[in-house]
N, C-alpha and C positions, 0 to 999 in steps of 0.2 A: 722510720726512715722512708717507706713508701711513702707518708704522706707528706714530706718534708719535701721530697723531690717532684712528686705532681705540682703541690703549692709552687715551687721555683720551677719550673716547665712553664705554668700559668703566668705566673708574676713575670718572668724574664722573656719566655719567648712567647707567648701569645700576647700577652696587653701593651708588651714594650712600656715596660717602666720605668726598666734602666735609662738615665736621663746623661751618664757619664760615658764617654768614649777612652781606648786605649790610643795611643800615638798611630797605630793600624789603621783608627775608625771601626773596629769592633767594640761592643758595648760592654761597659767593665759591670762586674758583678766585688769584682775588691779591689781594690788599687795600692798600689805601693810608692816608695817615693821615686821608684826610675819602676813602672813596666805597672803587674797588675794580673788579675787572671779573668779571661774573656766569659760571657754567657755559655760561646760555643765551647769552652773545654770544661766549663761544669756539666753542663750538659751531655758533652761525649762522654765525660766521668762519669755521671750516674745514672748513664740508658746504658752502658755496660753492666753495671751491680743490678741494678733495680729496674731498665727499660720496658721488659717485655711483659713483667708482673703486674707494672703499675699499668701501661698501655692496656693490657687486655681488660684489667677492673675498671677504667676510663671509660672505652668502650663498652663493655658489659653491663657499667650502667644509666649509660647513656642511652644504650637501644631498650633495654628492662623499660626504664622510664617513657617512654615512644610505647611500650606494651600495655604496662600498668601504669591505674592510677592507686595514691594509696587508700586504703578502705581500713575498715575498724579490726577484719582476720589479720593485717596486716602490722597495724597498729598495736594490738594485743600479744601476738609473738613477739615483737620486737620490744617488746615492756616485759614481757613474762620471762624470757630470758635474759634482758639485762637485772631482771630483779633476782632472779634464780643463780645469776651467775654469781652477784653479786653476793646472795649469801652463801655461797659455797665457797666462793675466795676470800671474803672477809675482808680484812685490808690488805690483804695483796691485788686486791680489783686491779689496781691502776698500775700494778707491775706487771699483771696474765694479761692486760688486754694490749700491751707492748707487741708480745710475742705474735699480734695479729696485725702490727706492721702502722700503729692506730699509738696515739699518746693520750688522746682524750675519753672522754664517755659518750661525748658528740660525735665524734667520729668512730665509735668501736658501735653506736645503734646505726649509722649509719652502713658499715660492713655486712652488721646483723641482718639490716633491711636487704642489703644487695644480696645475701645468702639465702633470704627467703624468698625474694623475687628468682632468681636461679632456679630455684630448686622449685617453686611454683611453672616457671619457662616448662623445665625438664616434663612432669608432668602432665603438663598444656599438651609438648610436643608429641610426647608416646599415646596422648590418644588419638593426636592427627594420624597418628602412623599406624592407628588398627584399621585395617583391611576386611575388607566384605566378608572374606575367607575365614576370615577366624571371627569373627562376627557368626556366623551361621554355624561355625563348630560349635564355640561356645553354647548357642542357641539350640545346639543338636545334643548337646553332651548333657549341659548345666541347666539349662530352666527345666521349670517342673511347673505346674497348678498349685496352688496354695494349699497344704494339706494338713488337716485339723485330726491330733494325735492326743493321747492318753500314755504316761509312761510310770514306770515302779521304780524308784533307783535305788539300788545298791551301793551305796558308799563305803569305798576301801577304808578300814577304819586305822590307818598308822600315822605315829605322828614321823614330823618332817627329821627328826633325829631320831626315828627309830633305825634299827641294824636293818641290815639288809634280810634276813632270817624274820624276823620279825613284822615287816613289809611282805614277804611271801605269805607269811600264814595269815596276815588279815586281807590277801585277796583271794588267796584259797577260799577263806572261809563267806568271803562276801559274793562270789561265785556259786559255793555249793549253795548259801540261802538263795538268790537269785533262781538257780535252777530249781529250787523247793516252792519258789511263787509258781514257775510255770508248770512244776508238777501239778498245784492246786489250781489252777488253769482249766488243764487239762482233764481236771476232774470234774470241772463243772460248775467251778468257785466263780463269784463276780469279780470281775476285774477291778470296779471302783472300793470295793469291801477288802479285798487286797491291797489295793494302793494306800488307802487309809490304816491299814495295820503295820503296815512293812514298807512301803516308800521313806527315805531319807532327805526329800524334796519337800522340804516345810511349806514351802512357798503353792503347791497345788496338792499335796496329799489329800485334805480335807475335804477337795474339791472331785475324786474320785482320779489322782493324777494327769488332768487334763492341761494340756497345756493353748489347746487355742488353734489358730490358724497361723502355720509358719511356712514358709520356703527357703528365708535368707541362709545364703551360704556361710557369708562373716559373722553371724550369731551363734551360729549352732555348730557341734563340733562333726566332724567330717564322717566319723563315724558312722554316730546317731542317726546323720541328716540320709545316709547314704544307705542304711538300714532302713528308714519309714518309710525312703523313696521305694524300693523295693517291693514292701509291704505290701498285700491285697488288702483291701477296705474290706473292713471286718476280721479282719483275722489280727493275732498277736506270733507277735515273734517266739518261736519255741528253742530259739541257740539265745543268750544272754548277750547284749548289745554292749561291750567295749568301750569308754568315752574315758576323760580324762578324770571325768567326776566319780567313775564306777562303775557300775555294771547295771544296763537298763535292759525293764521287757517293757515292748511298746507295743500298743492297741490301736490299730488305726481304722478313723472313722470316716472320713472323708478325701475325696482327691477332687481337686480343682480341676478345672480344663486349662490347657497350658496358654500363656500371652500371646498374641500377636506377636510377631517378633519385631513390626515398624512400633508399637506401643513402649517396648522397653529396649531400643537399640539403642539410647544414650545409657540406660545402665548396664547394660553390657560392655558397653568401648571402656565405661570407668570401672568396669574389673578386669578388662583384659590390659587393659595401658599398664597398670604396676607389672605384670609378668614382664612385658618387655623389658622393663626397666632392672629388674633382678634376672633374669637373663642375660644379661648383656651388660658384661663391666664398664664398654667403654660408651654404653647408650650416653651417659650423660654429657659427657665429651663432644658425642656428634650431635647432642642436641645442641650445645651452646655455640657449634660449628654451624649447623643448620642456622640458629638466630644471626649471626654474623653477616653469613651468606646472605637473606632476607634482605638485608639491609645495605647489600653491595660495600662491604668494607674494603677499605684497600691500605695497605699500610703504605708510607712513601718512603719511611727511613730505611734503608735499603738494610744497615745493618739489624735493626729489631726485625724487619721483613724476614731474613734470613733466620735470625732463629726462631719467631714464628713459626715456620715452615718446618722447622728442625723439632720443634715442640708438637707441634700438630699432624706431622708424616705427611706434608704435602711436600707434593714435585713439582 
């Protein structure tokens, strides 16, 4: 129905198509054999049901496109999800993609597209909006030098339908082994002759549990990474380290010296922009307010104005 009514908004009052007049000299959109019904009362008819929905998607992708051009990221989501969607609906496709106010598959990637342009915007804009301030927090909290570490992991051994009873005793028991490598630690065992006996990390046991040079935060889990940071170079952790995977003792060999902070201040703004954005429910809101603004919009129809304003808490 949205697109039925932007389509007749375009065709009747912007291009003047209507080539028929009423007895008034208003321009008929139906005519009967005495009277008829004008542009202007279809029109007041369907910016009452549908005015302000369709108006703001109009605009929204109008100024999107003024932002973006399309690119292949772009190209790809909007194919990957109409194909995805499409095998989850099956042949209801063309009945689910109704309910998005859309009759066609041309017009429902079309949607797709302005969803992802949005929601790209949103993003854009939460990083304009990190501030020096939390720039240097993060810079004072989160980076670190790049730190080349050695680990043993204990793997909780229950499966995902065991009892709950059952999941206690195999992290008991993955815990007390755990504490039995640091006891052989502590006695003066090699760390990598350990790792190789008892590590559950197929992937570097062999290797005397080395894992390399890391710092990233989004890779490693919070834990672990917040444990190594701690760590003195050269020493192993003597409390068993907590992750999702298990239970790790870690050997640290190296600490980097930490970045400049003009070297990596655009990857700092791109992890600090997602907090704002999950902090703040109505972030996305005032960003697509923000993009508006930009662009000096003004609505003229005094009644969509109004609810506008009623929709968006302006005075």
């Amino acid at each position: 129905m949205k697109k039925l009514f932007i389509c007749l908004l375009c065709a009747v009052l912007l291009t003047g198509c209507a080539t028929s007049h009423l007895e008034d000299g208003k321009e008929s959109v139906v005519e009967f054999t005495d009277g008829g019904i004008s542009a202007e009362e279809l029109y007041e008819k369907l910016k009452e049901t549908y005015g302000l929905e369709a108006i703001v998607d109009l605009i929204d992708g109008k100024l999107l496109d003024e932002e973006y051009d399309s690119d292949s990221d772009e190209d790809t989501y909007v194919s990957q999800t109409i194909s995805s969607l499409k095998e989850q609906w099956g042949e209801d496709f063309e009945t689910n993609i109704r309910n998005f106010g859309v009759s066609t598959e041309k017009d429902f990637k079309e949607y797709v597209r302005l969803t992802y342009r949005k929601d790209k915007w949103v993003e854009d804009y939460a990083k304009s909006q990190v501030n020096d301030t939390q720039i240097q927090e993060y810079y004072d909290e989160e980076v670190v030098g790049d730190i080349e570490a050695s680990h043993i992991l204990i793997a909780v051994n229950a499966s995902q339908d065991a009892t709950d009873d059952e999941k206690k005793d195999a992290e008991e028991k993955a815990l007390a082994k755990a504490n039995e490598v640091i006891s052989k630690l502590k006695n003066g065992e090699k760390f990598e002759d350990l790792a190789k006996e008892y590590s559950d990390d197929a992937a570097n046991k062999n290797s005397g549990g080395a894992l390399g040079s890391f710092n990233d935060r989004s890779n490693y889990d919070k834990n672990f990474l917040e444990a190594a940071i701690k760590l003195e170079v050269g020493k192993f952790s003597t409390t068993p380290v907590k992750s999702q995977y298990g239970y790790h003792i870690i050997y640290k060999t190296k600490q980097g010296d930490k970045p400049e902070l003009d070297d990596i201040k655009d990857e700092i703004i791109d992890a600090v922009a997602p907090t704002l954005i999950s902090n703040d429910s109505s972030f996305a809101t005032k960003a697509i307010l923000a993009l508006r603004e930009k662009y000096g919009i003004k609505i003229t129809d005094s009644d969509i104005k109004s609810k506008y304003n009623k929709q968006y808490g302006i005075e």
